[in-house]
C-alpha positions as a LaTeX table, in Angstrom:
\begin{tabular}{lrrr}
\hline
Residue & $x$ (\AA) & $y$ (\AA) & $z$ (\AA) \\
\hline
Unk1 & 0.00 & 0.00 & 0.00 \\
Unk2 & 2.85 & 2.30 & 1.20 \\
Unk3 & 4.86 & 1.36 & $-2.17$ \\
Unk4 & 1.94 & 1.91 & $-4.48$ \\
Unk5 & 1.58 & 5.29 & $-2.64$ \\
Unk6 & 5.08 & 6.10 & $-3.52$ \\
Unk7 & 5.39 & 4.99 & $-6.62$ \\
Unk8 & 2.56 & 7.25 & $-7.92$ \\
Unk9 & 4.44 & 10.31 & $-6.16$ \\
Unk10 & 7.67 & 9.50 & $-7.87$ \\
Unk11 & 5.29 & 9.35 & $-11.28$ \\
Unk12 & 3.82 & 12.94 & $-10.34$ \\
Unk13 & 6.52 & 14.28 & $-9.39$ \\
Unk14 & 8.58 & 13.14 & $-13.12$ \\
Unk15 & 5.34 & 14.59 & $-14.80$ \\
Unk16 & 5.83 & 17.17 & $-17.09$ \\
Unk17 & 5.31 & 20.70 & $-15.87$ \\
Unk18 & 2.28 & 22.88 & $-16.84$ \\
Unk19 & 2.82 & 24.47 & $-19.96$ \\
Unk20 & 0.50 & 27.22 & $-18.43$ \\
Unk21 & 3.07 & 28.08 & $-15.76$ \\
Unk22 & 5.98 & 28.28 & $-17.91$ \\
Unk23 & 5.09 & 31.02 & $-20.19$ \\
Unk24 & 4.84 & 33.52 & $-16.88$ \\
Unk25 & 8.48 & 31.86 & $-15.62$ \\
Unk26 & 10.04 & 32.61 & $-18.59$ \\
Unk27 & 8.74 & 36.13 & $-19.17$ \\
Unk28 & 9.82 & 37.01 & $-15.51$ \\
Unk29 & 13.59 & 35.80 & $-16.09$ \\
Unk30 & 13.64 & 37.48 & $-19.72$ \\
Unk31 & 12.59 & 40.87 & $-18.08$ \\
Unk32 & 15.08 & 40.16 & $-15.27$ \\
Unk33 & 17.68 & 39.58 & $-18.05$ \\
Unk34 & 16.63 & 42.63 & $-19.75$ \\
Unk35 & 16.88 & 44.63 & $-16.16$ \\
Unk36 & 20.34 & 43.42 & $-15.58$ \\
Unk37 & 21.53 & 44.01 & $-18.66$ \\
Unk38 & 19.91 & 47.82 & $-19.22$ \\
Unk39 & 21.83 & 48.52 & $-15.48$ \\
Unk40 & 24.71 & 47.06 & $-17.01$ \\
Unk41 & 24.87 & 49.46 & $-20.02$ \\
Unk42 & 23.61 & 52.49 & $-17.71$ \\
Unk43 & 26.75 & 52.18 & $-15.56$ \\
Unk44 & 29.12 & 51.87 & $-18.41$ \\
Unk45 & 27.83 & 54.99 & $-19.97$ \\
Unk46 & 27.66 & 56.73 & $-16.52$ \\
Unk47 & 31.65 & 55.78 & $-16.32$ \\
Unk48 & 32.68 & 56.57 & $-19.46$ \\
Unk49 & 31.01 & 60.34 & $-19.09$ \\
Unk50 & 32.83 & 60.53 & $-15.58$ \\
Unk51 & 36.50 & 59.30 & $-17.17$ \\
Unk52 & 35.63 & 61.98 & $-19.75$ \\
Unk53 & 35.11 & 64.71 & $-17.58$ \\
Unk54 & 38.31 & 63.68 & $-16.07$ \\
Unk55 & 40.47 & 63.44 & $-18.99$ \\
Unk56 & 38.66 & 67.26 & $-20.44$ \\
Unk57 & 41.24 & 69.13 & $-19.06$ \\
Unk58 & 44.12 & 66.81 & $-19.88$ \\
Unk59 & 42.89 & 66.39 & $-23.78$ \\
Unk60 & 42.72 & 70.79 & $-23.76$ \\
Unk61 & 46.33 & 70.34 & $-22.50$ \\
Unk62 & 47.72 & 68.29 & $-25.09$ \\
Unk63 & 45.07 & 70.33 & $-28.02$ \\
Unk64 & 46.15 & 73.66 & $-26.67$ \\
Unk65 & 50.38 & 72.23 & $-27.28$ \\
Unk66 & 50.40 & 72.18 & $-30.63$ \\
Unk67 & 48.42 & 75.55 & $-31.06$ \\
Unk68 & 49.50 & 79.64 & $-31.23$ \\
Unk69 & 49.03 & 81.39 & $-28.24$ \\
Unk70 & 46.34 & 83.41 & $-29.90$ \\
Unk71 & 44.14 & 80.06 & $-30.21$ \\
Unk72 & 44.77 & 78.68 & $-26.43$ \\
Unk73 & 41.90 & 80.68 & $-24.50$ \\
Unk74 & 38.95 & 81.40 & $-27.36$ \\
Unk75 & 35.80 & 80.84 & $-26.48$ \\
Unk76 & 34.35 & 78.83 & $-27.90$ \\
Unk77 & 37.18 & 76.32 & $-27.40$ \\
Unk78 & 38.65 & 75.14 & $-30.50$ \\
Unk79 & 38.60 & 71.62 & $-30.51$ \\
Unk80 & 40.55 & 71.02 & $-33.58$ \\
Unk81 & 42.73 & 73.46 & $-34.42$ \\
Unk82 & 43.33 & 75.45 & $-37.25$ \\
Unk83 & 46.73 & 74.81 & $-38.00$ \\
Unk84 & 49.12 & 72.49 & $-36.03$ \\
Unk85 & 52.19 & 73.75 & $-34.44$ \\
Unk86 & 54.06 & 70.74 & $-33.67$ \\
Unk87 & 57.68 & 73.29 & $-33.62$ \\
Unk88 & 56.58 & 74.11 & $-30.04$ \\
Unk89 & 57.63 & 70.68 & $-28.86$ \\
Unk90 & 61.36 & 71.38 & $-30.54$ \\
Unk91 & 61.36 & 74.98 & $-29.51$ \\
Unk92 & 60.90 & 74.67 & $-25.84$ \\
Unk93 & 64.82 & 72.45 & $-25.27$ \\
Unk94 & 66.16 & 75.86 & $-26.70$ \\
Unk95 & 64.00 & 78.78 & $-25.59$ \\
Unk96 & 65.14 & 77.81 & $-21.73$ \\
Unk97 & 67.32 & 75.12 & $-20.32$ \\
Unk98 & 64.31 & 72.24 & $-20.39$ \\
Unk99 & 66.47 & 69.40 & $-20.13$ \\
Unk100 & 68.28 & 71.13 & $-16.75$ \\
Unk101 & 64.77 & 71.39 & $-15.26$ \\
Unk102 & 63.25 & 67.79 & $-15.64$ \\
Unk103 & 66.57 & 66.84 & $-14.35$ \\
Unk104 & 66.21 & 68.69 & $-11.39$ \\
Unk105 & 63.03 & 66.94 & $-10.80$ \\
Unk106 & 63.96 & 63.74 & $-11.30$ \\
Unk107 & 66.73 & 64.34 & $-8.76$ \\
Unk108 & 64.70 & 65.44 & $-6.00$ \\
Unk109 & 61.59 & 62.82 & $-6.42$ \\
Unk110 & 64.12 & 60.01 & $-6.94$ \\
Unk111 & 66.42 & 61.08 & $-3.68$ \\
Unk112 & 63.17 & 62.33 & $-1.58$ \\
Unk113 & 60.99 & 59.08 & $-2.56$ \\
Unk114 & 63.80 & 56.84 & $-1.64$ \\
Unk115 & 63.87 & 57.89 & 1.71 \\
Unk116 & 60.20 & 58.79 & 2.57 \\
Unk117 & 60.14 & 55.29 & 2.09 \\
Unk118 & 63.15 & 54.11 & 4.14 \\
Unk119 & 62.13 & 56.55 & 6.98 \\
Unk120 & 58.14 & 55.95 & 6.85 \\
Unk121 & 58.77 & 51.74 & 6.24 \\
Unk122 & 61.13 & 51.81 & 9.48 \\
Unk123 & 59.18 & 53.90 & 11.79 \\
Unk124 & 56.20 & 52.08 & 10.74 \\
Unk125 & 57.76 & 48.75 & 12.00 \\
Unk126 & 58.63 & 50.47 & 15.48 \\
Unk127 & 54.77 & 51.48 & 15.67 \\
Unk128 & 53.38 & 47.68 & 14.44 \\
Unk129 & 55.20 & 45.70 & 15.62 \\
Unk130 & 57.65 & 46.38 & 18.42 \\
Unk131 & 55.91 & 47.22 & 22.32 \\
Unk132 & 57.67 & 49.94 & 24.17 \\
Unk133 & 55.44 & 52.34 & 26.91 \\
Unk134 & 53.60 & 55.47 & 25.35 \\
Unk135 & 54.08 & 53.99 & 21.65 \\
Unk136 & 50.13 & 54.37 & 20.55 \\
Unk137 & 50.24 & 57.89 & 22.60 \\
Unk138 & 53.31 & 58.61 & 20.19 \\
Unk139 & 51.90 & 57.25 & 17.26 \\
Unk140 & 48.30 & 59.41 & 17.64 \\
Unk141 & 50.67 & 62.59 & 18.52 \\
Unk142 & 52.86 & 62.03 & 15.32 \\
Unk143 & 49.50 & 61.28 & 13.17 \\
Unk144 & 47.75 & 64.38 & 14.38 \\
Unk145 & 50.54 & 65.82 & 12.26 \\
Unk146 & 48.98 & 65.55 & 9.11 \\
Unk147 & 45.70 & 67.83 & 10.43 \\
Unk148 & 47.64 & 70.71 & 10.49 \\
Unk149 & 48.06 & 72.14 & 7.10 \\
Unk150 & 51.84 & 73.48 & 6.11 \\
Unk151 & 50.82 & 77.13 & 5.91 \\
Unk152 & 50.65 & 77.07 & 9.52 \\
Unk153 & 54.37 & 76.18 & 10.15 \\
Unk154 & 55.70 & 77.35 & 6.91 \\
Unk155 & 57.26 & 80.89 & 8.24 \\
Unk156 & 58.77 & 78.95 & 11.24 \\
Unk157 & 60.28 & 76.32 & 8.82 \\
Unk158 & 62.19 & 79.26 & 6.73 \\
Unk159 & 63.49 & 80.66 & 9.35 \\
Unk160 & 65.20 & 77.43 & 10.72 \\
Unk161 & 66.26 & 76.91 & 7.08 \\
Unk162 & 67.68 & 80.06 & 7.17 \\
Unk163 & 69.51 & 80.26 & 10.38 \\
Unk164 & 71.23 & 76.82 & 9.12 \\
Unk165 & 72.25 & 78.52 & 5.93 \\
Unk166 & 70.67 & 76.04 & 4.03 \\
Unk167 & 68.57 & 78.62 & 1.60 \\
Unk168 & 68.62 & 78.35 & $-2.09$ \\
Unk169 & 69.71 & 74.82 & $-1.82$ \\
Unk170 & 68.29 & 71.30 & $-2.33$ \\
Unk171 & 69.03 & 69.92 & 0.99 \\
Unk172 & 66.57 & 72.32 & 3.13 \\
Unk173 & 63.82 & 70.25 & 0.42 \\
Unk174 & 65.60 & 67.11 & 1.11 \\
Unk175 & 65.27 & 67.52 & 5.02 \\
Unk176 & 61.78 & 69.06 & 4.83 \\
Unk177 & 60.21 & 66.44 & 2.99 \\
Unk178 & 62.32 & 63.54 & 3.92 \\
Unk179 & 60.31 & 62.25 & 6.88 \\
Unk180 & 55.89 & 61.95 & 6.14 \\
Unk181 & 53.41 & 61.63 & 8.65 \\
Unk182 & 51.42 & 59.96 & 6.19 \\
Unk183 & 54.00 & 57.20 & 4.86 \\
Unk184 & 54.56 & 56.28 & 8.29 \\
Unk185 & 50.44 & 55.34 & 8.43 \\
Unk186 & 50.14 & 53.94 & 5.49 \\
Unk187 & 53.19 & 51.29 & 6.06 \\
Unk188 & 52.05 & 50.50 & 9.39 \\
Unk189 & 48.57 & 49.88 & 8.48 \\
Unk190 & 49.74 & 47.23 & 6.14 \\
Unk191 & 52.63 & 46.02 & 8.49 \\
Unk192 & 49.10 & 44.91 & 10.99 \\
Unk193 & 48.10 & 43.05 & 8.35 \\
Unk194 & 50.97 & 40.66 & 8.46 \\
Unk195 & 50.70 & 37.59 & 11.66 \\
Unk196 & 52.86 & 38.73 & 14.68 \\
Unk197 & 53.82 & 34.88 & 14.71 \\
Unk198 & 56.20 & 35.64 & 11.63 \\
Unk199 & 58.52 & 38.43 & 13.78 \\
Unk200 & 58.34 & 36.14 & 16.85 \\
Unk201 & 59.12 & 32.96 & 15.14 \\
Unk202 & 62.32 & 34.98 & 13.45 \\
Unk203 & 63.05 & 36.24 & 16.91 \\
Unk204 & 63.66 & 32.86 & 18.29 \\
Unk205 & 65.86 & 32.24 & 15.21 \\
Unk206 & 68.07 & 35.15 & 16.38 \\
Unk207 & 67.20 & 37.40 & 13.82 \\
Unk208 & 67.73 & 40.87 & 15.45 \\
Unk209 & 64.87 & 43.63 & 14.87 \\
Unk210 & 66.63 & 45.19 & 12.05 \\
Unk211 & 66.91 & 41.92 & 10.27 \\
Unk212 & 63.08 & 41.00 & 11.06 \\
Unk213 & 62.32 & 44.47 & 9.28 \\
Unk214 & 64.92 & 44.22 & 6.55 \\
Unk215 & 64.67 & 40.61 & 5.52 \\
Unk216 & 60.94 & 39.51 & 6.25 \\
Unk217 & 58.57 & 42.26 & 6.49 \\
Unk218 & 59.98 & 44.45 & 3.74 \\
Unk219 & 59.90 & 41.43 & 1.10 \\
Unk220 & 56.39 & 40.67 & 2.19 \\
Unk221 & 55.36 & 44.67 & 1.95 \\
Unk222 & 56.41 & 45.81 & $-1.63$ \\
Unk223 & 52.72 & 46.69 & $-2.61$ \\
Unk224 & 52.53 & 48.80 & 0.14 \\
Unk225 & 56.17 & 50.54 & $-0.44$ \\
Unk226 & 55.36 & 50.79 & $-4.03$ \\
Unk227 & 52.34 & 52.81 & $-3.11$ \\
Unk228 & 54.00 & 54.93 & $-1.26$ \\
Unk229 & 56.77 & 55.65 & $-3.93$ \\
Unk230 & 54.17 & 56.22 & $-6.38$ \\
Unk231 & 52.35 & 59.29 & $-4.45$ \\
Unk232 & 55.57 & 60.41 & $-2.49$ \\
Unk233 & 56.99 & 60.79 & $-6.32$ \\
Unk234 & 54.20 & 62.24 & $-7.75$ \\
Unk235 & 53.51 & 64.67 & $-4.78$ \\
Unk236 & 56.91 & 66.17 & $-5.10$ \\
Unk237 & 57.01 & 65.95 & $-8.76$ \\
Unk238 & 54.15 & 68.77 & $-8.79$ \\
Unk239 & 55.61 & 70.76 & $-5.82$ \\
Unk240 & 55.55 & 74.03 & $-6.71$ \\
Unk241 & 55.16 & 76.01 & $-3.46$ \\
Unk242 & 58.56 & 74.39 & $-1.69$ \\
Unk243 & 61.13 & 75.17 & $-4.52$ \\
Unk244 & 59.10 & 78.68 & $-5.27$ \\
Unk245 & 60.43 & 79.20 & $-1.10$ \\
Unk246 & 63.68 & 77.89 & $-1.03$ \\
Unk247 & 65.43 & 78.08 & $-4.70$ \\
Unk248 & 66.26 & 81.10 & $-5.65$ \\
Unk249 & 69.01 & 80.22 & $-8.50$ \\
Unk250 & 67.21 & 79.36 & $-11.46$ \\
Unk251 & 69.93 & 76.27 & $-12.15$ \\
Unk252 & 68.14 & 74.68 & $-9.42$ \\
Unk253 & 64.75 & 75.27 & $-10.27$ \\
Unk254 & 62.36 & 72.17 & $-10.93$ \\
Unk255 & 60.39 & 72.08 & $-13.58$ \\
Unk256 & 57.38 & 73.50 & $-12.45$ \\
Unk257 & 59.14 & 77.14 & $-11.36$ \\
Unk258 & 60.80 & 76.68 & $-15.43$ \\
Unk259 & 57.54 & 76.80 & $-16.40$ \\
Unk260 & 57.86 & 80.81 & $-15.12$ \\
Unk261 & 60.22 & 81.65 & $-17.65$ \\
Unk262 & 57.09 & 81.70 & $-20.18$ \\
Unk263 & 55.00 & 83.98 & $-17.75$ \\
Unk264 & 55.79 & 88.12 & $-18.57$ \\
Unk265 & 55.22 & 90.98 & $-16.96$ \\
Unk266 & 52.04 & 91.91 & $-19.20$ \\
Unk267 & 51.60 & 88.57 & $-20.92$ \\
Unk268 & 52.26 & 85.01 & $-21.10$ \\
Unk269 & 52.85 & 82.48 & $-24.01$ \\
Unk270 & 50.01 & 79.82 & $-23.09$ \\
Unk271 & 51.20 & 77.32 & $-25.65$ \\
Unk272 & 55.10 & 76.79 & $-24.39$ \\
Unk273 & 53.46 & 76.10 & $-20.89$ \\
Unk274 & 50.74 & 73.76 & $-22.14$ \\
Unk275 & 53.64 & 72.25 & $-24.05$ \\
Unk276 & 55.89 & 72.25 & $-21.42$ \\
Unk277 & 52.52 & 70.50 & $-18.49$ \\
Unk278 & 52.58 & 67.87 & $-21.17$ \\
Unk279 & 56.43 & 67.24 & $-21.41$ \\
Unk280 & 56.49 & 67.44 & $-17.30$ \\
Unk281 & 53.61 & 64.61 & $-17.16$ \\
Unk282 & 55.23 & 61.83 & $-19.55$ \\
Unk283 & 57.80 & 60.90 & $-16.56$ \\
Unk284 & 55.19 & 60.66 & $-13.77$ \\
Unk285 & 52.50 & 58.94 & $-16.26$ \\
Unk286 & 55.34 & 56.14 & $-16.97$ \\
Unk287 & 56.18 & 56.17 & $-13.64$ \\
Unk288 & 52.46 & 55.20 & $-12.89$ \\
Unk289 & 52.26 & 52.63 & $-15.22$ \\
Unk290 & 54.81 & 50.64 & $-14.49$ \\
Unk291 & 53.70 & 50.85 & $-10.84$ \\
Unk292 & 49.95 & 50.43 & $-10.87$ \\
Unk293 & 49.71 & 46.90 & $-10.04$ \\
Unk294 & 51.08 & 47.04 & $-7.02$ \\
Unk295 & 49.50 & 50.25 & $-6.16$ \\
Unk296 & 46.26 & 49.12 & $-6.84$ \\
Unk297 & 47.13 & 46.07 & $-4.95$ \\
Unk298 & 49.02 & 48.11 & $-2.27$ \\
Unk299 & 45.71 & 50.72 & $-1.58$ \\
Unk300 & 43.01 & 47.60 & $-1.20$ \\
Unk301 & 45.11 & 45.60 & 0.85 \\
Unk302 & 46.18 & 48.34 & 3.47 \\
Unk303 & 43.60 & 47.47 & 6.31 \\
Unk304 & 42.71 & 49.99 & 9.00 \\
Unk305 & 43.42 & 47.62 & 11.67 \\
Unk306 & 44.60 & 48.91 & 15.19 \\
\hline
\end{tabular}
């Protein structure tokens, strides 16, 4: 009785299913489909229009290069312009010492990158990962740093520079920007994200601190360093404001004060400095690419632990 019973629900439940169900089933998943797929094409389009807006003023940049200075400002903007002036590119080595500028720049991002990172990396291992009394206290204190904007402290910071005799020279940059508040978070944020069992376990191998730093956690944190070399470079690539204080000699100047030698008294020739923005963005823009991947990876794998 119990078998016959089951048998019949194993034959109902193999039955075919009602052909006047499936016609509502299969209009609901085609309109979900259809849903997906229109939200899909909406938030392409609504990225696309956002990367546009943020390329505009780079694309006006490179237009306005190649144009007279006549043609740089008119309104309306001329998209395409009327004739090409591709000489500005070749004039600009000879109409001021180009080459002596982007040199300078390199110099200083290379020299003040390098040890942003040595100095933020190794005081960022004192703050993860080593226990001494008032360390967090210290840590919040040297943090707080980075509310206070460099306006406030800028006067006091020339005068020092000045006292020392170290005006109108690249190591008052060098010392100003060697040490970051910010570096030092950044590292240390990632440093938490790597097991305290790894230092101790080295510690009982006899690996001293500066060998747990130098030859485990650095190895294990080049996303993180690469991160910061990529906005510590960038960031003093653009400086403008501390070699506008401190370098006086044009020889020294970077390459955004060279970009003053095309400003005049009464007027200013707006294609050599859109030529010269697009010349001074080629080095950070490779720069970038050969360092996004472990930027990207760097920024979404820096927790905010601790």
């Amino acid at each position: 009785m119990n078998t016959t019973v089951l048998r019949n629900d194993s034959k109902d439940s193999s039955a075919p299913a009602d052909p006047a169900l499936e016609g509502p089933v299969v209009e609901h998943r085609a309109r979900g489909g259809a849903v997906a797929v229109t939200g899909q094409i909406a938030l392409y389009v609504l990225l696309a229009v956002v990367a546009l807006a943020v390329l505009l003023p780079f694309i006006w940049m490179l237009i306005s290069s190649v144009k007279d200075d006549r043609d740089v400002f008119t309104v309306p903007i001329q998209w395409i312009p009327e004739s090409v002036k591709w000489s500005n590119f070749s004039s600009i080595w000879t109409r001021v010492p180009f080459a002596a500028y982007l040199g300078n720049s390199f110099f200083l991002s290379v020299l003040i990158t390098f040890l942003q990172v040595l100095t933020g990396s190794f005081a960022a291992y004192g703050f993860a990962k080593m226990r001494f009394p008032g360390r967090d206290l210290l840590f919040t204190g040297y943090i707080a740093t980075i509310a206070v904007p460099w306006q406030a402290y800028m006067v006091p910071q020339y005068v020092i520079m000045q006292k020392l005799g170290l005006v109108n020279s690249y190591t008052s940059l060098i010392l100003l920007q060697a040490f970051g508040a910010f570096g030092v978070f950044l590292m240390r944020q990632f440093y938490l994200t790597i097991p305290d069992e790894i230092s101790e376990a080295a510690r009982l191998d006899g690996l001293t601190e500066y060998g747990i730093w130098a030859r485990i956690v650095l190895p294990l944190s080049k996303p993180a360093l690469a991160s910061l070399a990529l906005l510590t470079f960038v960031n003093t690539w653009n400086d403008y404001m501390g070699p506008f204080i401190y370098l006086t000699d044009n020889r020294l100047w970077t390459v955004q004060l060279g970009l003053r030698a095309f400003v005049g008294q009464y007027d200013a020739e707006s294609a050599m400095i859109m030529t010269g923005s697009v010349l001074s963005v080629v080095p950070v823009l490779a720069v970038f690419l050969l360092g996004q991947r472990y930027f990207v990876q760097g920024i979404a794998t820096t927790g905010v632990k601790g």
